[in-house]
N, C-alpha and C positions, 0 to 999 in steps of 0.2 A: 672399572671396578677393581683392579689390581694392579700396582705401579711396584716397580722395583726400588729397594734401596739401593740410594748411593754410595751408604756405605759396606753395607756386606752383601748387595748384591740380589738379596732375597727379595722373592714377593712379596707383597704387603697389600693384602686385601681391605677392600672399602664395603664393611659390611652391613652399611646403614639401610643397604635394602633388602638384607639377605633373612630370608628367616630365622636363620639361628644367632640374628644379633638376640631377640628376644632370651636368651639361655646363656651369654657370652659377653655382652658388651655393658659398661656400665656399670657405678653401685649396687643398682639392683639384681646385676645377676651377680652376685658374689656367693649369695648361698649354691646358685648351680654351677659354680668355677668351685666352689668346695668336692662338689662330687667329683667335676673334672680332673681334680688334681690327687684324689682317692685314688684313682684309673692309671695315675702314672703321666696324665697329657700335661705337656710345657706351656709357659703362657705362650709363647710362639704359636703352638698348634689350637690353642685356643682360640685363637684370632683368626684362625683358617676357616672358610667354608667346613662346614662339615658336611660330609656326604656318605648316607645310609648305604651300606650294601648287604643287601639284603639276600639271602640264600636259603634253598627249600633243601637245606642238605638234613639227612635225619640216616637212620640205619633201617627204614621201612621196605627198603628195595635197592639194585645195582642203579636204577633212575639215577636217585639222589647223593649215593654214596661218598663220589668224587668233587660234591661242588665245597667242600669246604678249603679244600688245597686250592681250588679256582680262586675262591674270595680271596685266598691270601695276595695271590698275584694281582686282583684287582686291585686290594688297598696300596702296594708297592705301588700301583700305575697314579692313585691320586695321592702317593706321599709325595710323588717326584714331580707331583703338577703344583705341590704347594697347597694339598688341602689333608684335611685329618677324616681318615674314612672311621664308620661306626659301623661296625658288623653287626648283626643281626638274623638271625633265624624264625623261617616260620612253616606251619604244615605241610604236609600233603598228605593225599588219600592215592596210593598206588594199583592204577586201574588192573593190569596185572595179577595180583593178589587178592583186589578186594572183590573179584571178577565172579561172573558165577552163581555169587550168593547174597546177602543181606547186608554183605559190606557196600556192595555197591552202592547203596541209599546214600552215604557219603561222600560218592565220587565228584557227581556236578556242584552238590552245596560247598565241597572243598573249595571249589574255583572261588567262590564272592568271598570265602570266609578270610582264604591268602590275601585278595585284593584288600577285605578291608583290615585284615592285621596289620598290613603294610601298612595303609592309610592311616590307620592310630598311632601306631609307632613311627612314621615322617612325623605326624602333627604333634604327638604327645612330644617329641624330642625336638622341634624347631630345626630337622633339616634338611639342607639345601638344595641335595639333589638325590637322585637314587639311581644306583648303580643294582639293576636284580640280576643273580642269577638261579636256574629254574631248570630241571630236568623233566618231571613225568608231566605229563599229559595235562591237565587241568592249571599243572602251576604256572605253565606259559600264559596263558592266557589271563591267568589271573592276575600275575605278575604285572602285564602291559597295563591290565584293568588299571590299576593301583599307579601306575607311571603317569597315564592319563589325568584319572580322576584329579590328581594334585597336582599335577603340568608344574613341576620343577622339575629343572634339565636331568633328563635320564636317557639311560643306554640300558637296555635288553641285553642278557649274555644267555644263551644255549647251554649248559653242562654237558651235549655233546652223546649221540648213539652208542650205542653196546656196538662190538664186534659179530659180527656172525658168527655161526656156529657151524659146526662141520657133521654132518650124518651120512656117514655110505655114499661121498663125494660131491655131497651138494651142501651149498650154505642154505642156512636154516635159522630161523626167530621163531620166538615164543608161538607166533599163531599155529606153528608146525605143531606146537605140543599141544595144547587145544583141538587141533584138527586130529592129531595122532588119539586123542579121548572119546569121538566119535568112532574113530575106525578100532579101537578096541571095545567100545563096546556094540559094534557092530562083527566082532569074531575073525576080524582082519589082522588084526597084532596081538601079540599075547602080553602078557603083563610085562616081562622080562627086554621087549620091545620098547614096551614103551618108558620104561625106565630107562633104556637105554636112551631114547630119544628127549628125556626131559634133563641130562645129565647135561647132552651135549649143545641145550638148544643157547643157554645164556652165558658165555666165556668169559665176560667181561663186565666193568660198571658200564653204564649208563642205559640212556631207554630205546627203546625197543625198536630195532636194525628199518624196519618197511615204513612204507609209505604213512603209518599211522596216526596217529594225535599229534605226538610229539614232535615229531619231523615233518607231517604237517605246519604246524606252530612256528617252530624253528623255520623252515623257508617264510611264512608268514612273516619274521619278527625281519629281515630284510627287506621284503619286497615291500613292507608298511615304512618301515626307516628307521626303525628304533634299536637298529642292530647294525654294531660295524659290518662293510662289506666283509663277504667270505667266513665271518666269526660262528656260520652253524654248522658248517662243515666236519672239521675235526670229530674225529670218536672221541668219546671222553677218556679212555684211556690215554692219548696221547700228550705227550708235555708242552708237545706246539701250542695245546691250546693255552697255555699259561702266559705266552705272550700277547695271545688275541685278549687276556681277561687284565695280563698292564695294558695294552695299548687302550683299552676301554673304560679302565681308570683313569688312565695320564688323558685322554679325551672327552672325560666328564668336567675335568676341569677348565676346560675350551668354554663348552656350555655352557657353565655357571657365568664366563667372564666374557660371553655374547649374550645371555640369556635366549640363549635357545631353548625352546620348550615342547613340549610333546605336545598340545595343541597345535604347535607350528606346524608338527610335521604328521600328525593321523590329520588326517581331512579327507573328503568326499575321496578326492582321485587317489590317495594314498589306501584307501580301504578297497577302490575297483582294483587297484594293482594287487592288492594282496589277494583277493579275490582268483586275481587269473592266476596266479600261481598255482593256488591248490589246485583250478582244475583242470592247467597243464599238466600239474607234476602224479595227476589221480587221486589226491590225498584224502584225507579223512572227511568224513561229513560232519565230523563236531565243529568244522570251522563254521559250517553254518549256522549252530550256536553264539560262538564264540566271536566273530568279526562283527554281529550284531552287538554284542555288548560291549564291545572297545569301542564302535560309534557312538552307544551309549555316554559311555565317559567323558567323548568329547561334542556334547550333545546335538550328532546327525544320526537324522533317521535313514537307516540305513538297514534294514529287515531281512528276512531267511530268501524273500522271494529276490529283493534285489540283489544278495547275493547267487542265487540257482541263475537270475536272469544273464548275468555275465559267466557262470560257468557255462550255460547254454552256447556262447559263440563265441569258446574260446577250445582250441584246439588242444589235442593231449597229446604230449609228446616226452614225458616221461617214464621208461620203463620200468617200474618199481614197485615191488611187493607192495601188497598181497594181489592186484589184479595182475604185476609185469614179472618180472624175469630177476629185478635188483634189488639191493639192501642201501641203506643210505652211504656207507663204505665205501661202497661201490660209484656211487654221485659225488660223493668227495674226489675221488682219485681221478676224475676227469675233469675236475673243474667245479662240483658244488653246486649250491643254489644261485651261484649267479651267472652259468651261464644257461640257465631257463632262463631267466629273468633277459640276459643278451640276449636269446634266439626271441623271445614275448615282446622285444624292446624296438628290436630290427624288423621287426615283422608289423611293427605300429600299433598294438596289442597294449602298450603301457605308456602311461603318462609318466615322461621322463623328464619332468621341470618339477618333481617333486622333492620337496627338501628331506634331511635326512641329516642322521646324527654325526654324520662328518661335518658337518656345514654345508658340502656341497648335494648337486641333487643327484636325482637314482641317475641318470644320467651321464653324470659327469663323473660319478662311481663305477661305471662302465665301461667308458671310455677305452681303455686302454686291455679290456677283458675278449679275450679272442674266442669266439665259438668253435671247439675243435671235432673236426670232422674224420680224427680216426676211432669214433666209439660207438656203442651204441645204446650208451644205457640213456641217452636225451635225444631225441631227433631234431629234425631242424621240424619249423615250423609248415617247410614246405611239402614234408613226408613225415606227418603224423602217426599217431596210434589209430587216431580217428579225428574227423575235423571239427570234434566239439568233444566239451569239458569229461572229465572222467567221474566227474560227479552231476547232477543235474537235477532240475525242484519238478515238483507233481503238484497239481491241484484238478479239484472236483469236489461232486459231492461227497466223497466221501472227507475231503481234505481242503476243506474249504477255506481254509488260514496258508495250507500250502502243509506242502513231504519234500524229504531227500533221498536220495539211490545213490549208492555209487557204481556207476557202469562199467567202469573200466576192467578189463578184462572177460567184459559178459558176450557172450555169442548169440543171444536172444532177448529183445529189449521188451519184448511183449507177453503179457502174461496172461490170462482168463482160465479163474479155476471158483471154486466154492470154498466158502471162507469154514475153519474150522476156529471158532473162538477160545480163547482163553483168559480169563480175567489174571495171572500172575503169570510173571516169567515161570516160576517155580512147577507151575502146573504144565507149561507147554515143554520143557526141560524133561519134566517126568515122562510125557507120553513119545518124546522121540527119543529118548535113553533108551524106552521099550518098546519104538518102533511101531508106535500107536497112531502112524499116520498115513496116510496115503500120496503116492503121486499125482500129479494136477491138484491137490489141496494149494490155498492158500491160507498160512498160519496167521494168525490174528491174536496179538498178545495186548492187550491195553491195559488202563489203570496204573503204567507206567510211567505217564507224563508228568510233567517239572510239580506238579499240584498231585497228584496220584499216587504217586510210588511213597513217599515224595523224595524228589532226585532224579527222576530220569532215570533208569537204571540202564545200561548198554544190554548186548544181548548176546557177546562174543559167545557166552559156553554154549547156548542156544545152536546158533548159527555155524557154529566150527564145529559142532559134533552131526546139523544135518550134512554140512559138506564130506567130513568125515567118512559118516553113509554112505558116498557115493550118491547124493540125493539135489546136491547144491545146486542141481539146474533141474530139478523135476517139481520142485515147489518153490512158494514165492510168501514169504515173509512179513509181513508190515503189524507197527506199531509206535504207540504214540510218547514209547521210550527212545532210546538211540541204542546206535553200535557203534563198535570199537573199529576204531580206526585198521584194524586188524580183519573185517569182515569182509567177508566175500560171498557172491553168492545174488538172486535177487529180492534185496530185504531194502525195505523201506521204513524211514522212521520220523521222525518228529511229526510225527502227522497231529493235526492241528485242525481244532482246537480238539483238544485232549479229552478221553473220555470219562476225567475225574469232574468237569463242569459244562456235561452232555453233549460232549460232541460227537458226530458221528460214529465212529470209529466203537464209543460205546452203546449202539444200537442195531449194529451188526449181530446177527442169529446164523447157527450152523448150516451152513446149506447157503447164504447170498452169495450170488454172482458176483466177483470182485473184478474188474479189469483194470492192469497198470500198461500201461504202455508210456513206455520213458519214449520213443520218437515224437511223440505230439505233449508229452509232458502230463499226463494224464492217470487221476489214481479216482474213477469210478467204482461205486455199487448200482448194481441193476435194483436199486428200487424210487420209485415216485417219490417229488416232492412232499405228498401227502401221504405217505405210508411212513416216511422219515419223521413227519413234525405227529402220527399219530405215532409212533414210538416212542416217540423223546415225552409224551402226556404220563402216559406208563411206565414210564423211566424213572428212578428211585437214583439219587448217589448214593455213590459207595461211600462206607463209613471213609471217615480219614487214615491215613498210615500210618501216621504216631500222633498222641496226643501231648507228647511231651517235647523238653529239650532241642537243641538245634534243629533234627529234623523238623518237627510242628513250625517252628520261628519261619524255616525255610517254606513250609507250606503258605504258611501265613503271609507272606512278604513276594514268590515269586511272582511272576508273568509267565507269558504262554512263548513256548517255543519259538514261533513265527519273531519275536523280537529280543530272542539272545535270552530268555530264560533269566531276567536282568529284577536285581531286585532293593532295588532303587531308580530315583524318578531320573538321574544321572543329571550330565552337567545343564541341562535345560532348565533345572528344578535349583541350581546351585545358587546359592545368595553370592561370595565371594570366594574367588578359585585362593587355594589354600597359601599359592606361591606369592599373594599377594596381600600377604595378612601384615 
């Protein structure tokens, strides 16, 4: 696809199969070489691959801050590979911020919205490949979404964790300031406290230090392949990373001239592998969302249960906020996300014949990665946290699509209390602000789910202010929204099917016997099949959440939890993949 000239030496791409001949090659594209040469590009570069890179950089929050200085290093990496990069920006919704209150309605629909901004803009511009990079929480995954869905050769960049924070000698992240909001208004800290502690908790750009979405994602975006080795590591503060964002330019251009594609490399085993990561490393449970709808993209069925099922018998062995001891920093300086992936690899836990955006496989990526045995913030596989996943799925009747928990760090997996309901977050929020609940309660938040809320709302102010209390192991949680990666505590969510199109969950009355037991995987109500289907006769839905604008569109167009909250029919449903027009 690219031969050198013998006379000056230079590349000289053969672009009759690329998609951005359609914009570039020929009389006919002379009106769109008129724009091009508006812009300042040479006909030299014009003859080049062009390749999108794409950045959720905005001034919303420290997440996104830093990735615009990344993209620049990126484009350097694919000028020098002989291609002309096309910068581009697209949203986010910062979970952080929009936390708490009626912003959060826009958190989960951000994720399809990035995917499919991306997706218009490869297509509306004819090209080649895409280089994303992506900081908060939702944009990772959106981002792969959008890599998938258009399978031209793309690379995944992380824009890289915040710093810790430092409070009275301990490092500390945003969830400290959250939790610090329960325990002031529980008469534990006083105001002056807690602004001290919200001063100190974010030093730095990027997202947010623990185990959560984000760093979730990020390990994800390796152990799936769509991410140089080592490239999630760095904090975004540092300048290292600017070589990991050339190197992943100057190797998009490899891509393009193998056509290597992102279908080659998401496949079945590529998603069990990312799968064990999160619930070695304890990570967030949105990935149980989220790895559901990147199969989507590249259309395997691959759902919430079959991911819980592989967290189920896969050991945890990293210590890491909010259930461990460590911040992502802290995984960096020993080694990163890929020496889980060697201890997950050596232990026979990972299919290592998997390809991957080097060319070579996770395997051969590894090769030469030593697991070091004087730390302790990753164990080996043979000396666990626990000999299964730090997250793990439920089902029953009350969740009969399937639930997630994350366990890690719990000292009791078992739960049986009386459910107290709440139809909004906003109302369960109001009664533990004022301490309107009881011990052995199980809190019951619904109308939350992908159709209900609509968005899915998380439920971090909820959940950080019972812990806050002092209450985080005396009650137990569930709903058929999520939480943030940031959550601790025993709280269950995506429970399924949602009580916006009468699922259980919305037939629950104050006072039912709830039992979760995460050992046998289990999230019952003590009531009869026949007191459930005479409920649901009686049963009324709830009006809808908006009748307008994106959110409605999103109401209108999702699915249900159990399948990635995915809202489109993905590449199953695809007439012709885009890379191939």
């Amino acid at each position: 696809m690219a031969e050198s000239d013998p006379k000056t030496g230079r590349k000289v791409w053969d672009k009759s199969k690329l998609p951005s001949r359609y914009v570039s090659i020929g009389p006919q594209s002379a009106p769109h070489r008129a724009f091009y040469y508006a812009m300042g590009m040479t006909d030299e570069e014009i003859k080049q691959p062009f390749v999108g890179v794409a950045t959720c950089w905005n001034e919303a929050a420290p997440c996104n801050i830093s990735l615009s200085r990344q993209a620049q290093a990126v484009k350097k990496g694919v000028k020098a590979g002989a291609g002309n990069p096309r910068e581009f920006t697209t949203i986010t919704v910062t979970d952080g911020i929009a936390m708490g209150h009626a912003g959060m309605y826009a958190s989960l629909p951000s994720r399809d919205l990035i995917a499919d901004s991306v997706e218009l803009t490869v297509r509306g511009h004819c090209y080649d490949a895409i280089v994303g990079v992506a900081g908060c929480d939702k944009s990772l995954p959106g981002m792969m979404m959008a890599m998938v869905r258009m399978d031209v050769p793309s690379i995944f960049i992380y824009g890289g964790s915040i710093l810790p924070g430092r409070y009275k000698g301990k490092d500390m992240t945003v969830q400290d300031v959250f939790e610090a909001v329960g325990r002031h208004s529980g008469g534990q800290i006083d105001e002056d406290e807690l602004h001290d502690i919200e001063c100190a908790a974010c030093p730095s750009a990027g997202s947010c230090g623990g185990q959560f979405t984000a760093n979730t994602m990020a390990c994800v975006s390796e152990a799936i392949g769509l991410a140089m080795p080592g490239s999630a590591g760095a904090p975004a503060p540092y300048e290292s990373r600017d070589a990991v964002c050339e190197a992943s330019g100057l190797q998009i251009m490899d891509l393009i001239e193998k056509q290597i594609r992102p279908r080659q490399i998401v496949t079945r085993k590529s998603l069990e592998n990312a799968a064990r990561v999160v619930a070695a490393s304890g990570g967030s449970t949105n990935a149980g969302l989220h790895l559901p709808a990147i199969a989507n993209e590249a259309g395997i069925d691959f759902d919430l249960n079959d991911v819980t099922d592989i967290f189920r018998e896969t050991p945890y062995i990293a210590d890491l906020k909010p259930g461990g001891r460590y911040v992502a920093k802290d995984l960096y300086e020993v080694g990163g996300v890929q020496i889980i992936l060697k201890a997950l690899l050596e232990a026979g836990l990972l299919h290592g014949d998997c390809l991957t955006v080097t060319g070579k496989t996770l395997a051969e990526n590894l090769e030469n990665v030593t697991f070091p045995t004087d730390q302790d913030v990753v164990r080996p596989v043979s000396n666990p946290l626990s000999s299964w996943g730090g997250v793990v799925g439920l089902r029953g009747n009350l969740a009969p699509e399937g639930a997630i928990v994350k366990v890690a760090g719990l000292k009791e997996l078992v739960f049986k209390g009386p459910a107290r309901c709440f139809d909004t977050e906003e109302a369960a929020y109001k009664a533990v602000a004022e301490r309107d609940y009881k011990a052995g309660e199980v809190i019951v938040i619904r109308n939350e789910g992908p159709k209900g809320g609509p968005g899915m709302r998380e439920m971090l102010a909820t959940t950080a202010a019972i812990y806050g209390q002092g209450m985080g192991d005396k009650v137990a949680l569930i709903t058929d929204g999520r939480f943030s990666g940031a959550t601790r505590g025993f709280c269950i969510g995506h429970v399924g099917p949602e009580a916006a199109v009468g699922g259980p969950i919305g037939l629950l009355r104050d006072g039912d016997m709830i039992t979760i037991d995460a050992h046998q995987g289990l999230l019952e109500v003590d009531l009869s099949a026949e007191e459930l289907e005479r409920r649901r006769a009686e049963w009324t839905p709830p009006a809808p959440g908006s009748g307008s604008g994106a959110l409605w569109r999103y109401a209108e167009t999702v699915g249900s939890a159990v399948g990635g909250a995915v809202t489109h029919p993905g590449a199953k449903a695809e007439k012709k993949p885009f890379a191939e027009i």
